[in-house]
C-alpha positions in Angstrom: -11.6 -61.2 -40.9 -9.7 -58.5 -38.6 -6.8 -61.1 -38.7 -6.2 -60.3 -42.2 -6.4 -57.2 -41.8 -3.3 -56.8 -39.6 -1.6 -59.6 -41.0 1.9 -59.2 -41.5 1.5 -60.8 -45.3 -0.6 -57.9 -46.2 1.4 -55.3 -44.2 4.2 -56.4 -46.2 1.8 -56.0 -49.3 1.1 -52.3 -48.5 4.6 -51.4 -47.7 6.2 -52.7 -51.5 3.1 -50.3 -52.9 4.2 -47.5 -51.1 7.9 -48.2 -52.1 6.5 -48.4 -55.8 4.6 -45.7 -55.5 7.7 -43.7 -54.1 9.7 -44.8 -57.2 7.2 -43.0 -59.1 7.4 -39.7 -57.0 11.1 -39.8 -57.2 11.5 -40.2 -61.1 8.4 -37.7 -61.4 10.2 -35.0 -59.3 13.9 -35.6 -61.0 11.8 -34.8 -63.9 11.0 -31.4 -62.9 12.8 -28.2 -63.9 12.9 -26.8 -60.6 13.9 -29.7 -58.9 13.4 -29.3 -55.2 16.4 -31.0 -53.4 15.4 -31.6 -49.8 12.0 -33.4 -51.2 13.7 -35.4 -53.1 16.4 -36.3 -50.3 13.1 -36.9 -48.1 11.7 -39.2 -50.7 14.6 -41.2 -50.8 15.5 -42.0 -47.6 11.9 -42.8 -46.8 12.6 -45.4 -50.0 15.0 -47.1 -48.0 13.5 -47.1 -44.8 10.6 -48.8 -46.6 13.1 -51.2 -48.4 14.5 -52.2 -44.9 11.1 -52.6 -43.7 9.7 -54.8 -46.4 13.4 -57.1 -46.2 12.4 -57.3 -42.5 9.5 -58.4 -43.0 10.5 -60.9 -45.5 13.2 -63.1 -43.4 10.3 -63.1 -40.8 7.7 -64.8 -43.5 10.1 -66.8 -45.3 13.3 -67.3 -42.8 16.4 -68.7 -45.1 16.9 -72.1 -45.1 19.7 -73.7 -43.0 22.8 -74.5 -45.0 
């Protein structure tokens, strides 16, 4: 059971929530009157670590086929 806990299927589950749920931040905030530059910069580059992370963790789970 602590296998799946730590397991990089459901690490890669958790990071494409937090990306979506980033998404959300990001088109709530551009949204805003006031709209607060740096957080917004903040929230979009931790987007695209995210991204990186989750297409990381994709070629390890599902390497490409060889030509």
């Amino acid at each position: 059971m602590d296998d799946n806990l730590h397991s990089p299927q459901r690490r890669l589950i958790e990071l494409r929530m937090e990306h979506a749920d980033l998404d959300e931040m990001i088109d709530r905030n551009v949204l805003d009157r006031p709209v607060d530059d740096l957080a917004l910069r903040r929230l979009k580059k931790r987007r695209l670590v995210l991204r990186d992370l989750i297409a990381s963790l994709e070629m390890q789970l599902e390497p490409p086929e060889p030509a």
